[in-house]
N, C-alpha and C positions, 0 to 999 in steps of 0.2 A: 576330823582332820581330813586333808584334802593329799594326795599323793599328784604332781603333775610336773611338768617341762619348762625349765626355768631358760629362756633363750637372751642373750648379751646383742643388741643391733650396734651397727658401725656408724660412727660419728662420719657428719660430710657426704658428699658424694662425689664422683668420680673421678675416685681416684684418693681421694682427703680421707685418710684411714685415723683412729685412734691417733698412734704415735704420729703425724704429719700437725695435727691442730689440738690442741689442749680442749680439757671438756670446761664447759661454762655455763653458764645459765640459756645464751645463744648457739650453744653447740654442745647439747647435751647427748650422753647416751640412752638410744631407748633401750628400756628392759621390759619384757614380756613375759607375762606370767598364763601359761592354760591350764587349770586345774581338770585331771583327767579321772579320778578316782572320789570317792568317801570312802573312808574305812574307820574302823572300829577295833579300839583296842579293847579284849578281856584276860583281865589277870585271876590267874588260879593258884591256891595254895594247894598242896601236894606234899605229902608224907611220903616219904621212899624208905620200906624195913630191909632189912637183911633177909632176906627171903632166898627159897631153892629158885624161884625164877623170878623174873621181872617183873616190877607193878607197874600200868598204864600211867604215866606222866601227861603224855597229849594224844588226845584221841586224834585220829585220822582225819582229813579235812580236805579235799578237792577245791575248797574256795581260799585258802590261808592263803595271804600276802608275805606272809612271813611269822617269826615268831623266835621268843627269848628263853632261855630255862636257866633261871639265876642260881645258884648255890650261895646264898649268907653262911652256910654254917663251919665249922671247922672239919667235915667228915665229908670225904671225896665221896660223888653220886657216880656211878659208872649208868650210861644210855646205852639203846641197841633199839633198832626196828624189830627185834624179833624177842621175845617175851621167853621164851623156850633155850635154856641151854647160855642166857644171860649170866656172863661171872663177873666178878672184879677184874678178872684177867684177860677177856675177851672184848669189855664195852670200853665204849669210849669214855673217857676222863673226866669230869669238870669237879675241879681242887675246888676246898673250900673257901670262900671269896670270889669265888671266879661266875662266868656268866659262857653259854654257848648262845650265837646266833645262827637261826636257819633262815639263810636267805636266799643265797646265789652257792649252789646252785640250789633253788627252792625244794625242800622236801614238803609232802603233803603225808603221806601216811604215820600210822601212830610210831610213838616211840613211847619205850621205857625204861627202869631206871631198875637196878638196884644201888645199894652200901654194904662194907665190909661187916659192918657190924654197927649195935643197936639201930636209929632211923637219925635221918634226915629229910628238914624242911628244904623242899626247895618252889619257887612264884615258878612259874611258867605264864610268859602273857604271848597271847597272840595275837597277829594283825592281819583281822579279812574284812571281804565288803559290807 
């Protein structure tokens, strides 16, 4: 897949905007497409138990564009960057059916996960170059 800059150019010129002259086959808008990137999506499954600390969900990555950590199951996954000292009470939330995105503001280092009790599945897929 390609990530890039989708640009809208202005019908007419000087002064003959969009709203001044209808679009047509004679007076079309141009559209610009620059593809800026490739990237690559991989998805991982991942078992999170009830454990005294956190399990590694997504390793650390300097080049990640982004990335998804879905929960299907009915058993909330609580995440943290720090592994150490991870509770149900302290990480952040993702219910079960639900889905976290890491985009903006982009994190790159790991994250992990515990549950309350017995485990959950949860996909993690990431998007780098």
């Amino acid at each position: 897949g390609y990530l890039g800059v989708l640009e809208l150019g202005v019908a007419g010129s000087g002064g003959d905007f969009l709203g001044k002259r209808p679009v047509s086959a004679s007076n079309p808008v141009p559209v610009y497409f620059t593809a800026t990137k490739s990237a690559t999506l991989t998805s991982t499954q991942v078992t999170v138990p009830a454990t005294a600390n956190g399990i590694l969900v997504l390793a650390a990555n300097a080049n990640r564009l982004g990335a998804t950590i879905s929960n299907p199951g009915s058993v909330a996954v609580y995440i943290s960057a720090a592994p150490t000292g991870l509770t149900t009470n302290n990480g952040f939330g993702i219910p079960g059916g639900s889905s976290y995105n890491i985009d903006s503001p982009l994190y790159t280092g790991a994250i992990y996960g515990i549950v309350a009790s017995a485990t959950q599945g949860v996909t993690v897929v990431e998007l780098t170059p």
